[in-house]
C-alpha positions as CSV (number, residue, x, y, z in Angstrom):
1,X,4.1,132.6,-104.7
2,X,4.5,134.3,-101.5
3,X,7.2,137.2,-102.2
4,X,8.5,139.3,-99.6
5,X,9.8,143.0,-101.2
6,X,12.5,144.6,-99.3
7,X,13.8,148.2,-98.8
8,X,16.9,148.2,-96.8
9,X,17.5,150.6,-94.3
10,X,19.7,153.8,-94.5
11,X,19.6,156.1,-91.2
12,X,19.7,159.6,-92.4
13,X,19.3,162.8,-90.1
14,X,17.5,164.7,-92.7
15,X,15.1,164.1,-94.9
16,X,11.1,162.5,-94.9
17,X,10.1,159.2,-94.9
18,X,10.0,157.7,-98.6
19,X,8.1,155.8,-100.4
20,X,9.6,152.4,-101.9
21,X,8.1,153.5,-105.4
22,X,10.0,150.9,-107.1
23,X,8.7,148.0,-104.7
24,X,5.6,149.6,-105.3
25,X,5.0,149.2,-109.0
26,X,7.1,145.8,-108.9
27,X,4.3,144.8,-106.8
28,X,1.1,145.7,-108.4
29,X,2.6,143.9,-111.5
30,X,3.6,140.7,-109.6
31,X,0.0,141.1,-108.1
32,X,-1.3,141.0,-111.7
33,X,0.7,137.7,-112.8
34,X,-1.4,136.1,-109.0
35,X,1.3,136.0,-106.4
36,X,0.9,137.4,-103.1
37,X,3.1,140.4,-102.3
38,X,4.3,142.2,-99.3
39,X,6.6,145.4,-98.7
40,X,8.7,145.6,-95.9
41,X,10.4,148.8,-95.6
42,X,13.1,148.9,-93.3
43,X,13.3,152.2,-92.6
44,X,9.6,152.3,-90.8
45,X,9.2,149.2,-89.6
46,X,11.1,148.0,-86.3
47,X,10.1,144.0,-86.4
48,X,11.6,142.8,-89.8
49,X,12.2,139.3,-87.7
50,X,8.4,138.9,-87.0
51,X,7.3,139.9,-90.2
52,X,9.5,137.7,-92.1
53,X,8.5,134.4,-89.9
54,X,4.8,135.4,-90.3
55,X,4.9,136.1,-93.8
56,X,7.5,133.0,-94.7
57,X,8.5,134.2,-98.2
58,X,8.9,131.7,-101.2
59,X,11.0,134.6,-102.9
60,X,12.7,137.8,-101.3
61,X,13.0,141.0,-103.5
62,X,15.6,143.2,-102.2
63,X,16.2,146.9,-103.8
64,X,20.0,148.1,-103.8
65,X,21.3,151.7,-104.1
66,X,25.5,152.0,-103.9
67,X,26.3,152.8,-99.9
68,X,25.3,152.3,-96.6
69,X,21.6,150.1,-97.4
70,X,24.0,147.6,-99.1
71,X,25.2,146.6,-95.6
72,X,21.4,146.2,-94.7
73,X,20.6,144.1,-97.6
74,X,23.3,141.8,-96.9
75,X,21.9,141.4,-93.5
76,X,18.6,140.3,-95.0
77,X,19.4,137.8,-97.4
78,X,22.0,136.3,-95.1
79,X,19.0,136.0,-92.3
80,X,16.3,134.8,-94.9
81,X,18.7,132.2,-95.6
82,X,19.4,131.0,-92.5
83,X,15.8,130.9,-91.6
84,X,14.2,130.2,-94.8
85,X,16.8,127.6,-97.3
86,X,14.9,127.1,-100.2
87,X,13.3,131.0,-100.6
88,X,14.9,132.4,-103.6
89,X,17.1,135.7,-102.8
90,X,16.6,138.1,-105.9
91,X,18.4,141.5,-105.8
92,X,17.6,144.1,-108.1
93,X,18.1,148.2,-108.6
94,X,20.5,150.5,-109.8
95,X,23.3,149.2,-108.0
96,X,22.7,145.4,-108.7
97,X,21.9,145.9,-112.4
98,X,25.1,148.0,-113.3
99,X,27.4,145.6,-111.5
100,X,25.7,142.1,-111.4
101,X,28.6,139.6,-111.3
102,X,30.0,141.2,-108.0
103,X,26.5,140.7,-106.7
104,X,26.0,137.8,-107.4
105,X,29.3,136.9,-106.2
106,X,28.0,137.4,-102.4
107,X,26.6,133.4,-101.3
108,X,23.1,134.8,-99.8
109,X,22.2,136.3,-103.5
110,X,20.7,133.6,-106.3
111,X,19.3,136.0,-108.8
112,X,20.2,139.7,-110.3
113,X,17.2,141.4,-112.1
114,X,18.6,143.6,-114.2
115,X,17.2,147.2,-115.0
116,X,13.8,147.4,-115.1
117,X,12.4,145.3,-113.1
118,X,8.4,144.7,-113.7
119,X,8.2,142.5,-116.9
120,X,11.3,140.6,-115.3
121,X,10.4,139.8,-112.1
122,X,6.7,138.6,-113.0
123,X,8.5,136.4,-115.5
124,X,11.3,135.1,-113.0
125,X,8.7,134.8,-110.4
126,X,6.2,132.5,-113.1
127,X,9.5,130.8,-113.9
128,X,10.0,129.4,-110.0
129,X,6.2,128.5,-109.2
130,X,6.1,126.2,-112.4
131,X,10.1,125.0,-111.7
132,X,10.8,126.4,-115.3
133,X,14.5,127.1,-116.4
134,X,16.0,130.2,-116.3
135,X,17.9,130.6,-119.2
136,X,15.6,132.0,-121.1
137,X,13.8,134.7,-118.9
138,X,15.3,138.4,-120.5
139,X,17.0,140.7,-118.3
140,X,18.1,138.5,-115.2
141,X,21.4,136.9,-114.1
142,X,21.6,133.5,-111.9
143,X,24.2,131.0,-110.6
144,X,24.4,127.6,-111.9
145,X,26.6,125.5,-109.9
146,X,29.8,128.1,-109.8
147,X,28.9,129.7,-112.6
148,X,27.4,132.9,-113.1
149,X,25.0,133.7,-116.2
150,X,23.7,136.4,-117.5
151,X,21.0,136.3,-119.9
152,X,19.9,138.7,-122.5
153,X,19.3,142.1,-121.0
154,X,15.8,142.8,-121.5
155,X,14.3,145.6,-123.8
156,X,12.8,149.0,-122.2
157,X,9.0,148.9,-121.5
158,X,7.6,150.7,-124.5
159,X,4.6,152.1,-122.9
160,X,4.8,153.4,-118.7
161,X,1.1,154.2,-118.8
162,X,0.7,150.0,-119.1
163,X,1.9,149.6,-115.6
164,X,-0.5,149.2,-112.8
165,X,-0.7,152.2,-110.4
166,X,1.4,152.4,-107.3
167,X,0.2,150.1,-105.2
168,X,-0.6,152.2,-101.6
169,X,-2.5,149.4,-100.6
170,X,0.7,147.6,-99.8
171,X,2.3,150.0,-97.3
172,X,1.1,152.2,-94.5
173,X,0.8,155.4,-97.1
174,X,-0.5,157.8,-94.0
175,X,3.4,157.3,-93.2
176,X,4.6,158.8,-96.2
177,X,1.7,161.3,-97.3
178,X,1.8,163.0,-94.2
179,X,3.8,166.0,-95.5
180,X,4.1,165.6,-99.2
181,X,3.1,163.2,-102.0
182,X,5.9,161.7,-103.9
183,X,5.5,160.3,-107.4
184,X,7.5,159.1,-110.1
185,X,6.4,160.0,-113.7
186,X,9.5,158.8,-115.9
187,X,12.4,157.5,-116.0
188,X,15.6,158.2,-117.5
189,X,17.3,161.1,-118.4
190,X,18.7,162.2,-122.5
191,X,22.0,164.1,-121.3
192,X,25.0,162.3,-120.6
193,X,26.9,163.8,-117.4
194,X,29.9,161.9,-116.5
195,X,29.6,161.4,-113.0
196,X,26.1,159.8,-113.1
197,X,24.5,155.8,-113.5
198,X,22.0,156.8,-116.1
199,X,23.9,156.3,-119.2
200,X,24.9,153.0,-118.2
201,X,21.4,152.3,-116.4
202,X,19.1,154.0,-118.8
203,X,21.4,154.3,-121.8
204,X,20.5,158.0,-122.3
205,X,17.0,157.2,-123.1
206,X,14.3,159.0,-121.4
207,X,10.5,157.6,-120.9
208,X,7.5,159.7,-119.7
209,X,3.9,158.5,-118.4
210,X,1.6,160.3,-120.4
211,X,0.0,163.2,-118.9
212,X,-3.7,161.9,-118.0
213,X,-1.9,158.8,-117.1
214,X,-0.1,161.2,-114.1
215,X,-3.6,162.4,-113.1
216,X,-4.2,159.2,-112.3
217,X,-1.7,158.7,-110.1
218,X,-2.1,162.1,-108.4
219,X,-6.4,160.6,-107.5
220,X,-4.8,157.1,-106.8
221,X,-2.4,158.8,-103.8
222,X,-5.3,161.6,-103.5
223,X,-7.9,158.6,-102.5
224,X,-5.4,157.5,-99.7
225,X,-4.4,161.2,-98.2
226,X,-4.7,164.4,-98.8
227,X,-2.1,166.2,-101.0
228,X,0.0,168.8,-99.0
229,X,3.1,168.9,-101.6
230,X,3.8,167.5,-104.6
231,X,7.2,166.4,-105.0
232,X,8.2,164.8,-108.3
233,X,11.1,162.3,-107.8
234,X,12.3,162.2,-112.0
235,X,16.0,162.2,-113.1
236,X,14.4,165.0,-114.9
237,X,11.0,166.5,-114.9
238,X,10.9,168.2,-117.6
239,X,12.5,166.4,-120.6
240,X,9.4,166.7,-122.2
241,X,8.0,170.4,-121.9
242,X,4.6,169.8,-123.7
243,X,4.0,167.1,-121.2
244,X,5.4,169.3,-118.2
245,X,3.0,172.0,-119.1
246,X,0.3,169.5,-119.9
247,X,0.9,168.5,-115.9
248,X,0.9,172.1,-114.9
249,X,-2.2,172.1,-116.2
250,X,-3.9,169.9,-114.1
251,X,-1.8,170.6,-110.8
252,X,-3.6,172.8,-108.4
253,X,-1.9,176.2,-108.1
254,X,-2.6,176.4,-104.0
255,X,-0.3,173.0,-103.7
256,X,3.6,173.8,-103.6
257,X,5.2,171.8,-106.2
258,X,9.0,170.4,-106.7
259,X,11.0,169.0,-109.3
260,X,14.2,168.9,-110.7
261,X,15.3,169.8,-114.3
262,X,18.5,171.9,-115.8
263,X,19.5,175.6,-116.5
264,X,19.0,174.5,-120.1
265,X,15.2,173.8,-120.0
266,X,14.3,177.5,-118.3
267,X,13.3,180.0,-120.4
268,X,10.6,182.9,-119.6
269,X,7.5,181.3,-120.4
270,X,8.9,178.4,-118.0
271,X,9.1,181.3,-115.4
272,X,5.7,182.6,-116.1
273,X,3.9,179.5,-116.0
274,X,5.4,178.3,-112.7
275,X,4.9,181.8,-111.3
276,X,1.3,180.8,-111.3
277,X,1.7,178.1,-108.2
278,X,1.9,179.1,-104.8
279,X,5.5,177.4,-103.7
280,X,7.1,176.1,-106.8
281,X,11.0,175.0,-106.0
282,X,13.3,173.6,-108.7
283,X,16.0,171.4,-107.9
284,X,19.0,172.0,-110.5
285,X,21.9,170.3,-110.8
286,X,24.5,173.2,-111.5
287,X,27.8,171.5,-110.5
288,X,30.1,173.9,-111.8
289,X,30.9,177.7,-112.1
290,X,34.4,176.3,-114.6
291,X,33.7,176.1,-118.1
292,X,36.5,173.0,-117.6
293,X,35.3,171.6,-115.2
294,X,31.4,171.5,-116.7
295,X,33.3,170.2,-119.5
296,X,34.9,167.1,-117.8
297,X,31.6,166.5,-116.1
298,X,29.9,166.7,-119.6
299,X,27.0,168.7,-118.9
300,X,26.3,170.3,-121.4
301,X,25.8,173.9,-120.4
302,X,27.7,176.6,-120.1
303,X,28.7,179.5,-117.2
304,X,26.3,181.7,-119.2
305,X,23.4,179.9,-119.3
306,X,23.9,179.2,-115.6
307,X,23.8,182.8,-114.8
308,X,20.7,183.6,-117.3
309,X,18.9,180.7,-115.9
310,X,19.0,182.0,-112.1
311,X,18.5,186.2,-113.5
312,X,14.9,184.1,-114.5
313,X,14.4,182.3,-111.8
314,X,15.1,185.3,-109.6
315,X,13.0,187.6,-111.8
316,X,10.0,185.6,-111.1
317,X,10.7,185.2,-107.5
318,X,10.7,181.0,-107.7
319,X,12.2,179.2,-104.9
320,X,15.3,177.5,-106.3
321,X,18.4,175.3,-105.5
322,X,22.0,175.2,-107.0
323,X,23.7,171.8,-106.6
324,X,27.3,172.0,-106.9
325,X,29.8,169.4,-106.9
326,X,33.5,170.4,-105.2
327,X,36.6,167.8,-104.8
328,X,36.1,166.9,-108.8
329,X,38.9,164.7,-110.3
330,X,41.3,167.4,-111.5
331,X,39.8,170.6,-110.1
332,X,42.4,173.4,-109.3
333,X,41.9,175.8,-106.4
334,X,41.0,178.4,-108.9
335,X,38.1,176.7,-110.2
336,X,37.2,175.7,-107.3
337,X,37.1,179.6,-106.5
338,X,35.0,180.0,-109.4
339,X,32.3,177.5,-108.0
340,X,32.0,179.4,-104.7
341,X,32.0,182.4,-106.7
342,X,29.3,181.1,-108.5
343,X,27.0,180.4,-105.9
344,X,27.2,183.8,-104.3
345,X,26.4,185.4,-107.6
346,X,23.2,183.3,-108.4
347,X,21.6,183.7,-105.4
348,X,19.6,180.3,-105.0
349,X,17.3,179.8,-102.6
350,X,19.3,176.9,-100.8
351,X,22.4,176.5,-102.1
352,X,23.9,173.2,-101.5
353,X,27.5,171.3,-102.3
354,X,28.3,168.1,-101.9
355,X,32.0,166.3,-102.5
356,X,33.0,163.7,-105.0
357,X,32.0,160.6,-104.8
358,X,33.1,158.4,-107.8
359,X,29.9,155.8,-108.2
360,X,29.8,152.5,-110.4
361,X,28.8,153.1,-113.9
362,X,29.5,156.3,-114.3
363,X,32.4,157.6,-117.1
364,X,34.3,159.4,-114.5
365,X,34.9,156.7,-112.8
366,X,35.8,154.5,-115.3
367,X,38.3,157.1,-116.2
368,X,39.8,157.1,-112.2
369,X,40.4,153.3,-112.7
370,X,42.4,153.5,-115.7
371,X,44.3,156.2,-114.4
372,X,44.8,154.3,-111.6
373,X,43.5,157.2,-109.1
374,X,41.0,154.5,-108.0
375,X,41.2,150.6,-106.6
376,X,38.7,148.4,-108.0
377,X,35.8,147.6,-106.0
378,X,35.1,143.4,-106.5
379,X,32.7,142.8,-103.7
380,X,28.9,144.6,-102.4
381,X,31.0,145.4,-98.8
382,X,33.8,146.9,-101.2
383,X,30.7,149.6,-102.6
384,X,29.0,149.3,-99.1
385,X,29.5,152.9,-98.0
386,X,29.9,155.6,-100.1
387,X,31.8,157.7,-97.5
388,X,34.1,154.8,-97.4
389,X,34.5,154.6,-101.1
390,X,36.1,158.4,-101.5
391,X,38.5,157.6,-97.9
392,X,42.0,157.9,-98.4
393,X,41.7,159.1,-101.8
394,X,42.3,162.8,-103.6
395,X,41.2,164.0,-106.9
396,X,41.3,167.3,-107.2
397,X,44.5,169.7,-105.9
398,X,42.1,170.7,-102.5
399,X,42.3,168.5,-99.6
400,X,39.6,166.4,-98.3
401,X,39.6,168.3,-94.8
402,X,38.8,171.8,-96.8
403,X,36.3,170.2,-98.8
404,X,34.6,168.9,-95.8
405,X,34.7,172.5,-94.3
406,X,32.7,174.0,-97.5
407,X,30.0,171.2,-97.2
408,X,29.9,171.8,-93.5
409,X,29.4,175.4,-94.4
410,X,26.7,175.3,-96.6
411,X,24.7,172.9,-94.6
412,X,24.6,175.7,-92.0
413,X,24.1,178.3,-94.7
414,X,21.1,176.1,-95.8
415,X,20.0,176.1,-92.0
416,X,20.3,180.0,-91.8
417,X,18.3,180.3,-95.0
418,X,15.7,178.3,-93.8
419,X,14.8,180.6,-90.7
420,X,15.5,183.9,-91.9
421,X,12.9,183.1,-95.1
422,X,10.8,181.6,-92.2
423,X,10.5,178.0,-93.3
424,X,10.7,176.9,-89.5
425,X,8.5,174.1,-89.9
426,X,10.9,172.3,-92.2
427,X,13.3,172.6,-89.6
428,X,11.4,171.1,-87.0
429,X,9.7,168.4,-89.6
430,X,13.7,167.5,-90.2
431,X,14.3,167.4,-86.5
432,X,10.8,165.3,-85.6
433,X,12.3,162.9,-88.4
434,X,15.4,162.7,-86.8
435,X,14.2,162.1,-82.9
436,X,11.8,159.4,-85.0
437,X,14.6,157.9,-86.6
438,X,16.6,157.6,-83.2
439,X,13.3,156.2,-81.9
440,X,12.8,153.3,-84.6
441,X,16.8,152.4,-83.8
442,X,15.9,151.9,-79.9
443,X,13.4,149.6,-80.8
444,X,15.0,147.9,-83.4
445,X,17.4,146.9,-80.4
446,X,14.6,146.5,-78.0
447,X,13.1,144.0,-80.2
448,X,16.4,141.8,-81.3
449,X,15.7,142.9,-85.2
450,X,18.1,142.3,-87.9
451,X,21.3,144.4,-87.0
């Protein structure tokens, strides 16, 4: 069958381009089972209308995150209907898999796959080219008539190092390896923090590709472009430390390196061993400088292994961030305080807050519904933006306009931080991406695309 993959658009004024590494390895597996595949990423390509007519799709795959590329999707499915009846419209990702019904509820969507997507897609797809029932493929949801079903969620896959590797032969990869190389080596995450999707996505399990098996797919992406960063895109990096230091061991120390893991993993030898690369930056999630607060968020951790984490960190000069979130359901000025405090103390490298955004599937929101500090969401357009799911609503005893202030704030601090440690070229990468960005909008408009 002819299957179109889809990543919707987001604009963002920051960032690089990004891989669709979940279209990816949905596609080399669908490539295994004989269909023909095709990834159209929305965020590069400016013609969606002209590659969608050429291409004609028997089946559309379309990835779904909560916010702003939920609006995009829609767009899709509703013009792949229009121009293309009998193609089936399959939805899939995080946000279609925790909330499937409400998905499904929207008339341009036929089929939810839900969770992980590989074994389930092949099947659904085999399913359709031989006109085979539904009912009994694992993992997906469907309409029948008015009805919705939803079949047997399927069990995780067992083995990662079974999947094919990322198929690069499917996009343009010089797009997305220009700067850095982005790679996904597991998936999950053990700990159960109350304001995430993973214990409702992942179910607190975490899954690792084996180490050889990520050498692999560091010379599959090497064989396409050279390696300027490696940027590993995990929950959590380094779940596993004999397989993190396994990695390490391969990993060329002149490449700057990037992950995310938690003050809880760091120790000295930790340190030591990424003291060996040339640029090493960790990404950590702190959230909190309140012991209550890192309670409610059910992290975990504690204020002192915060601060001995960073003493490391800063001992071995590693470039770091702290992650904080402010605006949390129930935080008082005074932890709040404690926060900012926090981040002064610890000295990260780029410091960085965001505000409270209650997401589907996570506890904490849960909680804010039967509180009743939170509406319901029923529909995709109700989850649609994520700035627009936090309007009009207070959780903590700070007001929204403060809180916007801090995250203004540090986004300049993270500015500041990046010229006075003389990082420039970020700055202008982020700006080149932005003018691009601006760019691929004018001629979305010059060439009538999807809008």
């Amino acid at each position: 069958m002819r299957v179109l993959l889809v990543q919707p658009y987001t604009f963002t004024v920051r960032g690089l381009p990004q891989p669709p590494l979940a279209l990816m390895y949905l596609a080399g597996y669908a490539e295994q089972r004989g269909h023909e595949v095709k990834i159209l990423d929305r965020n590069l390509e400016t013609n969606a209308r002209k590659i969608i007519h050429d291409f004609a799709p028997e089946v559309v795959g379309i990835t779904s995150l909560t916010g702003e590329m939920i609006l995009d999707g829609i767009k899709i499915s509703r013009y792949v209907r229009e121009q293309f009846p009998d193609a089936k419209i399959v939805w899939g990702g995080v946000h279609a898999s925790i909330l499937p019904e409400s998905t499904l509820d929207n008339d341009f969507i036929d089929v939810v796959v839900i969770g992980e997507g590989e074994e389930t897609f092949a099947d659904l797809l085999d399913a359709l080219r031989h006109n085979r029932p539904l009912q009994d493929i694992k993992g997906i949801a469907f309409k029948e008539g008015s009805q919705i079903i939803i079949n047997e969620r399927r069990p995780f896959i067992k083995d990662l190092d079974s999947l094919p590797l990322l198929a690069w032969h499917l996009i343009r990869p010089e797009k997305y390896l220009k700067y850095e190389t982005l790679l996904l080596t597991s998936r999950g995450c053990p700990h159960r923090c109350s304001f995430c999707y993973n214990r409702k996505y992942h179910f607190g399990r975490w899954r690792g590709m084996s180490a050889p098996r990520v050498k692999a797919e560091i010379d599959h992406a090497l064989s396409f472009h050279p390696i300027r960063r490696f940027r590993f895109d995990d929950d959590n990096f380094t779940v596993n430390k004999k397989r993190f230091y396994e990695i390490l061991d391969f990993l060329p120390k002149d490449i700057p390196l990037y992950f995310e893991t938690r003050v809880d993993y760091v120790d000295e030898y930790f340190c030591q061993r990424l003291s060996e690369f040339k640029d090493p930056f960790l990404f950590i999630g702190v959230e909190s400088g309140d012991e209550e607060m890192l309670k409610k968020l059910c992290k975990d951790i504690t204020v002192s292994q915060i601060y001995a984490a960073y003493e490391l960190i800063n001992k071995y000069h590693l470039q770091s961030s702290a992650s904080f979130i402010i605006g949390i359901p129930g935080e008082t000025r005074a932890q709040l305080d404690k926060t900012l405090a926090m981040i002064d103390a610890i000295k990260p490298t780029r410091p960085s807050c965001c505000i409270y955004i209650p997401f589907p599937g996570a506890l904490l929101t849960e909680e804010l519904y039967q509180k009743n500090q939170l509406p319901r969401r029923n529909t995709l357009q109700d989850w649609a933006k994520d700035a627009e799911v936090a309007s009009g609503f207070q959780y903590s005893e700070i007001p929204n306009a403060e809180l916007n202030s801090i995250y203004q704030r540090y986004w300049r601090k993270l500015i500041y931080n990046f010229i006075l440690t003389g990082r420039l070229k970020w700055i202008f990468i982020g700006f080149t991406n932005l003018i691009t960005n601006y760019f691929r909008l004018a001629l979305r408009i010059i060439n009538q695309d999807i809008r």
